[in-house]
CHARMM internal coordinates of N, CA and C (Angstrom, degrees):
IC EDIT
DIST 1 N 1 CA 1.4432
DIST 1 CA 1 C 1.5242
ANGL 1 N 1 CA 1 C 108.54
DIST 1 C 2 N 1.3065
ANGL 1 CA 1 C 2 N 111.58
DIHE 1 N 1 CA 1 C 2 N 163.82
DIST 2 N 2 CA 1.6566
ANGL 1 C 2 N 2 CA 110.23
DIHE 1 CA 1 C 2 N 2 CA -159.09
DIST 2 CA 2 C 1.5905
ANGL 2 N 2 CA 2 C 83.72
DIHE 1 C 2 N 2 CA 2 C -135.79
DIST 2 C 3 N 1.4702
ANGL 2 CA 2 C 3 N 100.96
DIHE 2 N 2 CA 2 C 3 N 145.69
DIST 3 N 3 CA 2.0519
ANGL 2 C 3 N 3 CA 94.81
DIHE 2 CA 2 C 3 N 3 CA 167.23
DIST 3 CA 3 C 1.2214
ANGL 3 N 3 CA 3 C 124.80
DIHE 2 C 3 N 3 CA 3 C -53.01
DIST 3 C 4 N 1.6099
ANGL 3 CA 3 C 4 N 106.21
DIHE 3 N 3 CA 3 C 4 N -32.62
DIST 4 N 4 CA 1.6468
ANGL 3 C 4 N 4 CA 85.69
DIHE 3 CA 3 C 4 N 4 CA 173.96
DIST 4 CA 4 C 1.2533
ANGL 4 N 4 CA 4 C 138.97
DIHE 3 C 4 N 4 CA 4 C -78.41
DIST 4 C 5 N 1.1103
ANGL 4 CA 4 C 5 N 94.83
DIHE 4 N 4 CA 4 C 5 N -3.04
DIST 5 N 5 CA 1.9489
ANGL 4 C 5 N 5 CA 120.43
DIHE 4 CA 4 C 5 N 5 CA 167.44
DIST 5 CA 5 C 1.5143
ANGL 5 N 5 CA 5 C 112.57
DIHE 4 C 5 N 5 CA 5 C -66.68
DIST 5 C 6 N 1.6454
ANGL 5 CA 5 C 6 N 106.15
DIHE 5 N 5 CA 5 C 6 N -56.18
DIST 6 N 6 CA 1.8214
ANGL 5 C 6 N 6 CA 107.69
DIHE 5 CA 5 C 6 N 6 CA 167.66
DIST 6 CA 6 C 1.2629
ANGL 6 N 6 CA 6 C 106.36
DIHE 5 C 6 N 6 CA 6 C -43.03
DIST 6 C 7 N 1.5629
ANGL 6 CA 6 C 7 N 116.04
DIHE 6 N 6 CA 6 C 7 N -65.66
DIST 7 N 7 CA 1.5118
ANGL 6 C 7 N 7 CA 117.76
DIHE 6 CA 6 C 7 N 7 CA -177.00
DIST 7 CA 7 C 1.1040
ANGL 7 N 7 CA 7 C 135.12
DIHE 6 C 7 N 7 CA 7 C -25.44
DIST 7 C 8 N 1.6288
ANGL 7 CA 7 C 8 N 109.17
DIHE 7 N 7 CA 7 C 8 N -65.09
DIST 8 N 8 CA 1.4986
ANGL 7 C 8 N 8 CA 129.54
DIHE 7 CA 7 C 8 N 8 CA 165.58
DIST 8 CA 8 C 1.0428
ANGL 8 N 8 CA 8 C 117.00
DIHE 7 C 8 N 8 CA 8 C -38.05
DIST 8 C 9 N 1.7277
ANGL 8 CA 8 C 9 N 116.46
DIHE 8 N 8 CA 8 C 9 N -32.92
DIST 9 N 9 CA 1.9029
ANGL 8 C 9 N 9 CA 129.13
DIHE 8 CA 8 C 9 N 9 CA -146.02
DIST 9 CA 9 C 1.7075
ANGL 9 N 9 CA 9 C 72.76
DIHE 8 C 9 N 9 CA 9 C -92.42
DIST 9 C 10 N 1.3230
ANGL 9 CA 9 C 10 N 127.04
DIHE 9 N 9 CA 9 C 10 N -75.30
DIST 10 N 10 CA 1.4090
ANGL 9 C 10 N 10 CA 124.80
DIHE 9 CA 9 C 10 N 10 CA -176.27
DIST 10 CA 10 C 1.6104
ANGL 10 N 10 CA 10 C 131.74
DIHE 9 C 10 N 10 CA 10 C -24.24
DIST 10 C 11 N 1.8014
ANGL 10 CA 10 C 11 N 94.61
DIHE 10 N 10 CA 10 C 11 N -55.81
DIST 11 N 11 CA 1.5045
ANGL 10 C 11 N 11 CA 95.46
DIHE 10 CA 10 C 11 N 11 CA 177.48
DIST 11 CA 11 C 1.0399
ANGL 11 N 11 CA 11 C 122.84
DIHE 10 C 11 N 11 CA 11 C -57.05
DIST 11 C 12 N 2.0318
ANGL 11 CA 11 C 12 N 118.69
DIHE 11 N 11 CA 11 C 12 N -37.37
DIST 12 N 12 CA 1.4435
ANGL 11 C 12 N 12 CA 96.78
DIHE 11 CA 11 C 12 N 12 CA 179.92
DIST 12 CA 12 C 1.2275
ANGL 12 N 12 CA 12 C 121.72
DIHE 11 C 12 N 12 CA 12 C -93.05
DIST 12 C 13 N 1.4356
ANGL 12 CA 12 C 13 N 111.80
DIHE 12 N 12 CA 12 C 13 N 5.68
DIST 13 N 13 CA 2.0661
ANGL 12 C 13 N 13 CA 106.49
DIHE 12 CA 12 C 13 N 13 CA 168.93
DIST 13 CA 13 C 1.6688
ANGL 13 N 13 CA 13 C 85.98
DIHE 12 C 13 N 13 CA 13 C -71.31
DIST 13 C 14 N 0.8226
ANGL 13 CA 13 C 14 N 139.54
DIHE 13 N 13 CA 13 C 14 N -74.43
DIST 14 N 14 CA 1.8984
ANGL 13 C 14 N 14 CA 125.70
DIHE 13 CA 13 C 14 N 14 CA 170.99
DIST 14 CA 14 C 1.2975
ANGL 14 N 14 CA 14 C 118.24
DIHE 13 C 14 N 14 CA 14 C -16.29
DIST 14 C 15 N 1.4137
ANGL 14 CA 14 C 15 N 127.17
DIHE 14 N 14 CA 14 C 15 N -48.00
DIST 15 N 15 CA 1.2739
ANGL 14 C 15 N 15 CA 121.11
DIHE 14 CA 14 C 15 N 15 CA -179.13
DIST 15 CA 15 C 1.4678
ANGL 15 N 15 CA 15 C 119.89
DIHE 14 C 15 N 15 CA 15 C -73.72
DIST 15 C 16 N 1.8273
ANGL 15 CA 15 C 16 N 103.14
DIHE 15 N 15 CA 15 C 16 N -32.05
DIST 16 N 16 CA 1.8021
ANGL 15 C 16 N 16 CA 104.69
DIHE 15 CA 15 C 16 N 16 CA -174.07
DIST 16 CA 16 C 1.3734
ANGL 16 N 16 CA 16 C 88.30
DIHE 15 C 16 N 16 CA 16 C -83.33
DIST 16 C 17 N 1.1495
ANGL 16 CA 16 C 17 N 146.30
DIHE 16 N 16 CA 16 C 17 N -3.60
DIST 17 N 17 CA 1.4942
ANGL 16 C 17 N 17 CA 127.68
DIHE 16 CA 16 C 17 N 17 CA 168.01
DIST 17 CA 17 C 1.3083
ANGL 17 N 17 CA 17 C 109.09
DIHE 16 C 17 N 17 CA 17 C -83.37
DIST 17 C 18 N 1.3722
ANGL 17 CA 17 C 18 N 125.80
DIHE 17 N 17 CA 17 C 18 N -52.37
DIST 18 N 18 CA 1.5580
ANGL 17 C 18 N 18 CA 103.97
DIHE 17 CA 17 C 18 N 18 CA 168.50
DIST 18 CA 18 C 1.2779
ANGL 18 N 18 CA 18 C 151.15
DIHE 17 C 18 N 18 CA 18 C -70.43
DIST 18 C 19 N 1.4825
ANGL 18 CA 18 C 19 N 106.34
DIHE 18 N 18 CA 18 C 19 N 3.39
DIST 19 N 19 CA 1.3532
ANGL 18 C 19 N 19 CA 154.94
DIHE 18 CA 18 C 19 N 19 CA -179.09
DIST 19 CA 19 C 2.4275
ANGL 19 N 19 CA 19 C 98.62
DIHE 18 C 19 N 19 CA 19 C -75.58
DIST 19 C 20 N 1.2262
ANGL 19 CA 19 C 20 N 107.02
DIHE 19 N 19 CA 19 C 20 N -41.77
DIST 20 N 20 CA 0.7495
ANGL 19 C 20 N 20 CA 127.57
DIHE 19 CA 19 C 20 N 20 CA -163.29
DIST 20 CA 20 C 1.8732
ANGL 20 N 20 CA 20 C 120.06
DIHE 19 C 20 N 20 CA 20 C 60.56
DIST 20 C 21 N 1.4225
ANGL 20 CA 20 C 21 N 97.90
DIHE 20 N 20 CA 20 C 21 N 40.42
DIST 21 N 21 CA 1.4385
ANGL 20 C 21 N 21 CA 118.05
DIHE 20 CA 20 C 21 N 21 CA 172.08
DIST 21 CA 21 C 1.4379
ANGL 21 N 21 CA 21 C 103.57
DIHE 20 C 21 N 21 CA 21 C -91.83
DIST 21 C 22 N 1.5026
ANGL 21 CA 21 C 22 N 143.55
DIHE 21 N 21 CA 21 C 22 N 18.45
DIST 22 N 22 CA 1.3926
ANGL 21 C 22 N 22 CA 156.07
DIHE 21 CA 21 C 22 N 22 CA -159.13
DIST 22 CA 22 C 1.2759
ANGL 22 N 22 CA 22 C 112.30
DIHE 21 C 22 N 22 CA 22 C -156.86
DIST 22 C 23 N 1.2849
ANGL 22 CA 22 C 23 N 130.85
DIHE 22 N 22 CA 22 C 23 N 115.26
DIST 23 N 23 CA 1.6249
ANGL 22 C 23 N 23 CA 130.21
DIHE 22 CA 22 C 23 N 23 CA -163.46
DIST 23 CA 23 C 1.6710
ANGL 23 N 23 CA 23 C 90.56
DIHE 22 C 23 N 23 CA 23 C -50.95
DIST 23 C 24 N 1.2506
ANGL 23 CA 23 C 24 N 109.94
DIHE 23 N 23 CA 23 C 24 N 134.37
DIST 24 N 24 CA 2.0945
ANGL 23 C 24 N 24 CA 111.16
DIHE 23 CA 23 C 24 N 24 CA 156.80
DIST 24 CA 24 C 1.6104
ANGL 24 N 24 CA 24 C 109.44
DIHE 23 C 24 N 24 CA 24 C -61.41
DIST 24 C 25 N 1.1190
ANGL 24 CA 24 C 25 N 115.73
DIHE 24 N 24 CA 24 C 25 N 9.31
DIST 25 N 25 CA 1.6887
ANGL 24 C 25 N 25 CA 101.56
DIHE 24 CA 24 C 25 N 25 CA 156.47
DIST 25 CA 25 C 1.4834
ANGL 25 N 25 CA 25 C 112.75
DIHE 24 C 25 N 25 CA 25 C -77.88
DIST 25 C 26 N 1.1015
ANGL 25 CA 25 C 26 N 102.51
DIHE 25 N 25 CA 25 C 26 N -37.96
DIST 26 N 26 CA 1.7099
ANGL 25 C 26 N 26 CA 118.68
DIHE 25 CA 25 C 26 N 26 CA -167.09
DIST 26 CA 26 C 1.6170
ANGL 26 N 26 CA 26 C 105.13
DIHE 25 C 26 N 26 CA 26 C -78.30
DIST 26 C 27 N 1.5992
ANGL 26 CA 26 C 27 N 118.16
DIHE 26 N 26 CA 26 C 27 N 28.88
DIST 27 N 27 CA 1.3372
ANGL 26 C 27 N 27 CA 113.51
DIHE 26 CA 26 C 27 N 27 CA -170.82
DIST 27 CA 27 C 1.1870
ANGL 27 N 27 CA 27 C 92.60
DIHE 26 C 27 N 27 CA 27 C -89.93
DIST 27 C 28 N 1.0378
ANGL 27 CA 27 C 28 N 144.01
DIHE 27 N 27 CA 27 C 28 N -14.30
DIST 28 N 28 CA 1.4392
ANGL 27 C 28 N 28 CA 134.33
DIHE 27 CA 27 C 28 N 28 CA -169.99
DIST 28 CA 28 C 1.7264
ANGL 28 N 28 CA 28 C 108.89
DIHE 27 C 28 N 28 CA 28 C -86.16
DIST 28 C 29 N 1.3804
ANGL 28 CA 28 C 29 N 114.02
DIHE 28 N 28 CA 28 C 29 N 4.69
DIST 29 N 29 CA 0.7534
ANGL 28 C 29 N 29 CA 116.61
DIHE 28 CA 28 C 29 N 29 CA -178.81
DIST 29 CA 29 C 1.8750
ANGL 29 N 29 CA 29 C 118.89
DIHE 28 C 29 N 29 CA 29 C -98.66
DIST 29 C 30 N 1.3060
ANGL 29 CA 29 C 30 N 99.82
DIHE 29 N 29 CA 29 C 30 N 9.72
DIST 30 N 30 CA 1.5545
ANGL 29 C 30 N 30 CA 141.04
DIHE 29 CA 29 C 30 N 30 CA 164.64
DIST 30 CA 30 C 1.4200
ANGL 30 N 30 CA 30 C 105.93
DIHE 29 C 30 N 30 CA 30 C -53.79
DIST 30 C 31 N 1.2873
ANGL 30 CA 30 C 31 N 106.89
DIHE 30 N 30 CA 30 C 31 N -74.77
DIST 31 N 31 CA 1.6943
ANGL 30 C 31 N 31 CA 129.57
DIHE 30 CA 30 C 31 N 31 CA -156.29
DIST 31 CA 31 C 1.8898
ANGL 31 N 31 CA 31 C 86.96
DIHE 30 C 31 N 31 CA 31 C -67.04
DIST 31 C 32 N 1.3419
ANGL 31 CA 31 C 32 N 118.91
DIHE 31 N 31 CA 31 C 32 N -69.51
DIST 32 N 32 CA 1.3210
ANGL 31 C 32 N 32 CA 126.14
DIHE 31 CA 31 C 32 N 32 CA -179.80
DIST 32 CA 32 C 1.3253
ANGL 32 N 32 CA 32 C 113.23
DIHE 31 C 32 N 32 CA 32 C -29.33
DIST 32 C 33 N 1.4880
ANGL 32 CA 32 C 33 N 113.87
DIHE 32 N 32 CA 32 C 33 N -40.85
DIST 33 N 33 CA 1.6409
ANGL 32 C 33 N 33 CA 111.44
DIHE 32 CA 32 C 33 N 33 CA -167.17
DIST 33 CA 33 C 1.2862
ANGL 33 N 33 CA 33 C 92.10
DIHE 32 C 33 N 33 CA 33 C -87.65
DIST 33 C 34 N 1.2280
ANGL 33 CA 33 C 34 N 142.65
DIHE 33 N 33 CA 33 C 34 N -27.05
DIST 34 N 34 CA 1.6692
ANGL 33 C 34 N 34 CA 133.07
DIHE 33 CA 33 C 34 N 34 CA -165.54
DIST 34 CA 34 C 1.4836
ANGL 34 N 34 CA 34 C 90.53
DIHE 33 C 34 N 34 CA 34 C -90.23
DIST 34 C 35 N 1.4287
ANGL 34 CA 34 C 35 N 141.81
DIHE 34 N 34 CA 34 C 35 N -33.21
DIST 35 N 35 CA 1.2292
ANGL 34 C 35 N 35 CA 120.74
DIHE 34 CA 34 C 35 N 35 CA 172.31
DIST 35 CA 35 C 1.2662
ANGL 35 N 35 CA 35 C 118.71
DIHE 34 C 35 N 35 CA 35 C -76.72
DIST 35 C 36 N 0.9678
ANGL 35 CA 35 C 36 N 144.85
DIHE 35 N 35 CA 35 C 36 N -22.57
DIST 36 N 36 CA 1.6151
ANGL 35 C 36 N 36 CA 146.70
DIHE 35 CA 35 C 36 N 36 CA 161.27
DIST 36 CA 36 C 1.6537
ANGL 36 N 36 CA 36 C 102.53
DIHE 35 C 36 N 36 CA 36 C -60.96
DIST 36 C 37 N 1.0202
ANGL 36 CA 36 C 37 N 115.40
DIHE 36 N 36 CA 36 C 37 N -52.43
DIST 37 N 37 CA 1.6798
ANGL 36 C 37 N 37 CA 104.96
DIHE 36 CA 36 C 37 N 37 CA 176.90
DIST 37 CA 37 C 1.3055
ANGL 37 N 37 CA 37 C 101.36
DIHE 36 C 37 N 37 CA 37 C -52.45
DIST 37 C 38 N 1.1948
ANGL 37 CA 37 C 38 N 135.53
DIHE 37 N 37 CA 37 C 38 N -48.24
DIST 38 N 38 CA 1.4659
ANGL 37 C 38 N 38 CA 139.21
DIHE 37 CA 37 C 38 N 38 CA -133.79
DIST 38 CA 38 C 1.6581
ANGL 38 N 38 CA 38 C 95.54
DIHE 37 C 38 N 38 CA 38 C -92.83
DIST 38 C 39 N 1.1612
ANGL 38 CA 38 C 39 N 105.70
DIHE 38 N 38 CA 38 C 39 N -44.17
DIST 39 N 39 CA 1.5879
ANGL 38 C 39 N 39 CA 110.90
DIHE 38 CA 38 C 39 N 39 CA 168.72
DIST 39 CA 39 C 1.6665
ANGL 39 N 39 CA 39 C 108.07
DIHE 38 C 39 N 39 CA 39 C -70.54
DIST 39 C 40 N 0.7923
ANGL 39 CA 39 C 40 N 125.54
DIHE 39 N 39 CA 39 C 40 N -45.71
DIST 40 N 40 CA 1.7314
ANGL 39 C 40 N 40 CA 126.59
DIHE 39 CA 39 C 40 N 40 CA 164.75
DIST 40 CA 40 C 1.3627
ANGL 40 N 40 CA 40 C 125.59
DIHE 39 C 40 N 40 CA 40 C -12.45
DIST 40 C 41 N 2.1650
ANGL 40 CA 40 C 41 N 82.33
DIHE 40 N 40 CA 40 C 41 N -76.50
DIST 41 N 41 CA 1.5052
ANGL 40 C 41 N 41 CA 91.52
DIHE 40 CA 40 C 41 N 41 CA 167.09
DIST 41 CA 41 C 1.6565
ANGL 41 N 41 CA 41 C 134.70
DIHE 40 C 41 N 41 CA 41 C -68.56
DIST 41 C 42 N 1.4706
ANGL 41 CA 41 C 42 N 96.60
DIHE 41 N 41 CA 41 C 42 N -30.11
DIST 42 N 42 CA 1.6938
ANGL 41 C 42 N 42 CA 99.28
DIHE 41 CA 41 C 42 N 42 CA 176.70
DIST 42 CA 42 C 1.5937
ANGL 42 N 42 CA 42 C 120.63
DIHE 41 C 42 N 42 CA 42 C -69.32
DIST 42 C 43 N 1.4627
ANGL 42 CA 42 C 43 N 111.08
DIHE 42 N 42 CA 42 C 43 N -26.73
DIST 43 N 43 CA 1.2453
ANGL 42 C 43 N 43 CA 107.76
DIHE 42 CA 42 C 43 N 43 CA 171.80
DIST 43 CA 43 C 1.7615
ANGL 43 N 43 CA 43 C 112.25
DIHE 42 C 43 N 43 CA 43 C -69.56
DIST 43 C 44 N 1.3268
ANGL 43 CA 43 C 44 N 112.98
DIHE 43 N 43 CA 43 C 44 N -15.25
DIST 44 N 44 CA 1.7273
ANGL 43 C 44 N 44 CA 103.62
DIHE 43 CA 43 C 44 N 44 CA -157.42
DIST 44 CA 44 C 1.9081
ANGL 44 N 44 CA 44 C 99.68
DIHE 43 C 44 N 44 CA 44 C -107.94
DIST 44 C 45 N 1.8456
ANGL 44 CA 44 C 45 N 93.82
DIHE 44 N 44 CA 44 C 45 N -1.35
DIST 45 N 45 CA 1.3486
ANGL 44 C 45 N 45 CA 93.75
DIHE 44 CA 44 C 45 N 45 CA 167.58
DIST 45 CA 45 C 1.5241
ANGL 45 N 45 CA 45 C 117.33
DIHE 44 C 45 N 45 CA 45 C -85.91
DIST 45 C 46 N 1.3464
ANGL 45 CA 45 C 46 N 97.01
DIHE 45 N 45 CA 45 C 46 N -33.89
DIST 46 N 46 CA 1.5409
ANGL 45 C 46 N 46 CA 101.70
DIHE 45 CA 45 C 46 N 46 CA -177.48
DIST 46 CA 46 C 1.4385
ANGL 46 N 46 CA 46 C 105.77
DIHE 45 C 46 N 46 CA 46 C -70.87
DIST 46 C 47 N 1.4502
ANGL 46 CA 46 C 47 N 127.43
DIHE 46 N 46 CA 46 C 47 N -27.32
DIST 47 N 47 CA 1.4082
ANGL 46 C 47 N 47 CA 102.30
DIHE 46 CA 46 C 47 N 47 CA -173.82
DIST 47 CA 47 C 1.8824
ANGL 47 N 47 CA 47 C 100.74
DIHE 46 C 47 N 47 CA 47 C -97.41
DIST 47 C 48 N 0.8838
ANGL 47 CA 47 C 48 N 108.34
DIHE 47 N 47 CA 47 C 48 N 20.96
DIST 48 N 48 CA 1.9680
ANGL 47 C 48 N 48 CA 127.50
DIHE 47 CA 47 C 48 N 48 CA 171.13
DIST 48 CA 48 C 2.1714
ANGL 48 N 48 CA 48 C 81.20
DIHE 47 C 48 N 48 CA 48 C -76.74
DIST 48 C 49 N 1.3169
ANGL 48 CA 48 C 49 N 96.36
DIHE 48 N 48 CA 48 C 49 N -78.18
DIST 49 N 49 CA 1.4434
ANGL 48 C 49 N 49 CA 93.81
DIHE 48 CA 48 C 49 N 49 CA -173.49
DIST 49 CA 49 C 0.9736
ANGL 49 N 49 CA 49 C 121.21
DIHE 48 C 49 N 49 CA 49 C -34.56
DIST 49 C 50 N 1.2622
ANGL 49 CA 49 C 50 N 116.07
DIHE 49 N 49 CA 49 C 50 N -83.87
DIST 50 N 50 CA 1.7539
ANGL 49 C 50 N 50 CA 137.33
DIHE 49 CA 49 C 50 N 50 CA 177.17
DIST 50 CA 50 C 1.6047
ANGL 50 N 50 CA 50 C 97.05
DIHE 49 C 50 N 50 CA 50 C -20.29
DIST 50 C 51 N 1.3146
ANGL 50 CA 50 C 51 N 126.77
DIHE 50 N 50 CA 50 C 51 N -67.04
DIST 51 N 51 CA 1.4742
ANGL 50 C 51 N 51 CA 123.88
DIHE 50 CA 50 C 51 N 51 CA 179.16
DIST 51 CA 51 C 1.5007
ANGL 51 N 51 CA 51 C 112.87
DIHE 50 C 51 N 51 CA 51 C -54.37
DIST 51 C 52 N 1.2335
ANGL 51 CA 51 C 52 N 120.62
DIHE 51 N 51 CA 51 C 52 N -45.75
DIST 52 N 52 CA 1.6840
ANGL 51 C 52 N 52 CA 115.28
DIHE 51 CA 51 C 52 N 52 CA -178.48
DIST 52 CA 52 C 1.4712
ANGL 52 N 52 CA 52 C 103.05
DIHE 51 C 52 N 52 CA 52 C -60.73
DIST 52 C 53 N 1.7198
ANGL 52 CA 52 C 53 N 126.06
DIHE 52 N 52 CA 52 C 53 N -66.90
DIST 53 N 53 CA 1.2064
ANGL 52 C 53 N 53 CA 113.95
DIHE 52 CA 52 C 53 N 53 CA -179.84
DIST 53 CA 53 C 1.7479
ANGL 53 N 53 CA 53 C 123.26
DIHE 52 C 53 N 53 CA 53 C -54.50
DIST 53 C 54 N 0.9482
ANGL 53 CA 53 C 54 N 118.64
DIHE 53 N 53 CA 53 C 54 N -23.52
DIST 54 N 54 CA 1.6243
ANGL 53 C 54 N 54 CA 108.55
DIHE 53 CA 53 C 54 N 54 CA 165.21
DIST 54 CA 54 C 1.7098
ANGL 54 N 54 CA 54 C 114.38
DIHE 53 C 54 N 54 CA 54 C -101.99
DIST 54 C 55 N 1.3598
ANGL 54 CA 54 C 55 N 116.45
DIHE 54 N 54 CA 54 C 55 N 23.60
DIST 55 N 55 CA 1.5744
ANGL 54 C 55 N 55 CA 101.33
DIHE 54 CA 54 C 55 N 55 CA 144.50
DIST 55 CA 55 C 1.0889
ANGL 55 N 55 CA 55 C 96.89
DIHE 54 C 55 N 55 CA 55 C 87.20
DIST 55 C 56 N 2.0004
ANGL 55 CA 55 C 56 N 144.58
DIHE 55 N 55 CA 55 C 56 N 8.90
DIST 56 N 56 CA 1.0570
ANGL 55 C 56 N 56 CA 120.06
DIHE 55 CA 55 C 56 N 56 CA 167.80
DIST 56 CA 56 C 1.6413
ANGL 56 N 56 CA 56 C 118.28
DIHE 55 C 56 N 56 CA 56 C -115.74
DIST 56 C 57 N 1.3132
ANGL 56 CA 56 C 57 N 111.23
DIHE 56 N 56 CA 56 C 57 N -165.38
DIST 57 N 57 CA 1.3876
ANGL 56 C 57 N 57 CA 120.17
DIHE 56 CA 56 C 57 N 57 CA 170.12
DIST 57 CA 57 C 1.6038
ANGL 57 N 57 CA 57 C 115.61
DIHE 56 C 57 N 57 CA 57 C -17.02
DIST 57 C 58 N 1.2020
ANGL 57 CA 57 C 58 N 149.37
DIHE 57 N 57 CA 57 C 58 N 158.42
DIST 58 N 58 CA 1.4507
ANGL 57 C 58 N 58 CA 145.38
DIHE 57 CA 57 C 58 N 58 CA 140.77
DIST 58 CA 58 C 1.6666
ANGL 58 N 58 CA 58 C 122.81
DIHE 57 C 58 N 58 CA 58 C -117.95
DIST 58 C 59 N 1.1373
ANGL 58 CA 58 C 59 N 123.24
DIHE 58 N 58 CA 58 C 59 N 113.00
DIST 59 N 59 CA 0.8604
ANGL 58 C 59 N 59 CA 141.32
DIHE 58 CA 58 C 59 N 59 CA -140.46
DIST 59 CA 59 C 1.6906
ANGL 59 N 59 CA 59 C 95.64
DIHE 58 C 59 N 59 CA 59 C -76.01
DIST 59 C 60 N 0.7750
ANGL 59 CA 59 C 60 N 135.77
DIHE 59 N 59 CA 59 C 60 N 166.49
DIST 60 N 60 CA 1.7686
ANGL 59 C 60 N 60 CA 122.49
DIHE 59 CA 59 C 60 N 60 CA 175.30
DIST 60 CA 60 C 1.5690
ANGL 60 N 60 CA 60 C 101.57
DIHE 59 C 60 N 60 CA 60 C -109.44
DIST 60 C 61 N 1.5861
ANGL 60 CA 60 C 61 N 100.45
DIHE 60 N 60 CA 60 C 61 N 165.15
DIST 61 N 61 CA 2.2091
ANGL 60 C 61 N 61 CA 88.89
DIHE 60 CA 60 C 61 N 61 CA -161.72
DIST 61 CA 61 C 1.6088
ANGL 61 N 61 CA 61 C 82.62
DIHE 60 C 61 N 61 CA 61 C -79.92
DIST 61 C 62 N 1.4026
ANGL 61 CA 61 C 62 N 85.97
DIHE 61 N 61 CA 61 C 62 N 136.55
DIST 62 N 62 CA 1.9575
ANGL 61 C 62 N 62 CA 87.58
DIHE 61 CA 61 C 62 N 62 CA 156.88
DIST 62 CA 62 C 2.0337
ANGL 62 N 62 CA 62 C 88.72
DIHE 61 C 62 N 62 CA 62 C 139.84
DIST 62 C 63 N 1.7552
ANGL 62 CA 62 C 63 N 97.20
DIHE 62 N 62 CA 62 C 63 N -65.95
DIST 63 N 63 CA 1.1831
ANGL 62 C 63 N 63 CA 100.61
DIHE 62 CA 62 C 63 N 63 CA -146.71
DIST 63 CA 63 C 2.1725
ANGL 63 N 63 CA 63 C 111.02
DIHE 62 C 63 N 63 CA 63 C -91.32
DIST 63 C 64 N 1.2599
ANGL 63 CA 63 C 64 N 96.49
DIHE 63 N 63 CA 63 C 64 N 22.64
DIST 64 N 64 CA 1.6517
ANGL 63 C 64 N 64 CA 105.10
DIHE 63 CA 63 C 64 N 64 CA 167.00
DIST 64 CA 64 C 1.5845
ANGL 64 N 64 CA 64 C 115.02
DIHE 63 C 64 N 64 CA 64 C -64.42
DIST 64 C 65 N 1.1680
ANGL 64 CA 64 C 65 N 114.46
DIHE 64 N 64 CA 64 C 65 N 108.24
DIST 65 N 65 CA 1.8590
ANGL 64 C 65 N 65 CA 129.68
DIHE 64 CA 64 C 65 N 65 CA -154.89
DIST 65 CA 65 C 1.8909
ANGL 65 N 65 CA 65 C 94.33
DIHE 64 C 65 N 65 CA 65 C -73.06
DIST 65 C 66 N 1.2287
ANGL 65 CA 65 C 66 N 113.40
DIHE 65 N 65 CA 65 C 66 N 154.93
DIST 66 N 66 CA 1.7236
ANGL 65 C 66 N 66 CA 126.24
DIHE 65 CA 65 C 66 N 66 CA -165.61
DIST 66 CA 66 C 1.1966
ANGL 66 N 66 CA 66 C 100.69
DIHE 65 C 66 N 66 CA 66 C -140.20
DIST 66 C 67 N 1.5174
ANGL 66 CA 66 C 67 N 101.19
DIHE 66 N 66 CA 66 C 67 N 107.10
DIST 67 N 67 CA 1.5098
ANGL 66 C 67 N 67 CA 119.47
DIHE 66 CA 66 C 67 N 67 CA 169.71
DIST 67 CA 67 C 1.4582
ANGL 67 N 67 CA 67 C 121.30
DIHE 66 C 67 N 67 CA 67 C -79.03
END
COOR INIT
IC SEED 1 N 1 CA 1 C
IC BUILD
């Protein structure tokens, strides 16, 4: 799986919740999915850096592989 695959997987548990295809108890489960994206991307920026300052490969945003 690739992050942008998590991502995708995230946005649409976000979308069937506003969809109201997701009980509205489970709205809080909104905020959770936008912070996991949000951490997603910030982690795959920082290692964007980390690779530029030491001179190697750069990974493009999206496709950093998840063990």
């Amino acid at each position: 799986m690739k992050a942008k695959d998590l991502r995708k997987k995230l946005v649409n548990v976000m979308s069937e919740i506003e969809a109201g295809n997701v009980s509205p108890a489970d709205g809080r489960n909104i905020v959770a999915a936008a912070n996991q994206i949000n951490v997603s991307i910030q982690n795959e920026l920082k290692l964007m850096k980390l690779q530029i300052d030491t001179g190697k490969a750069v990974n493009q945003l999206g496709e950093l592989s998840i063990y």
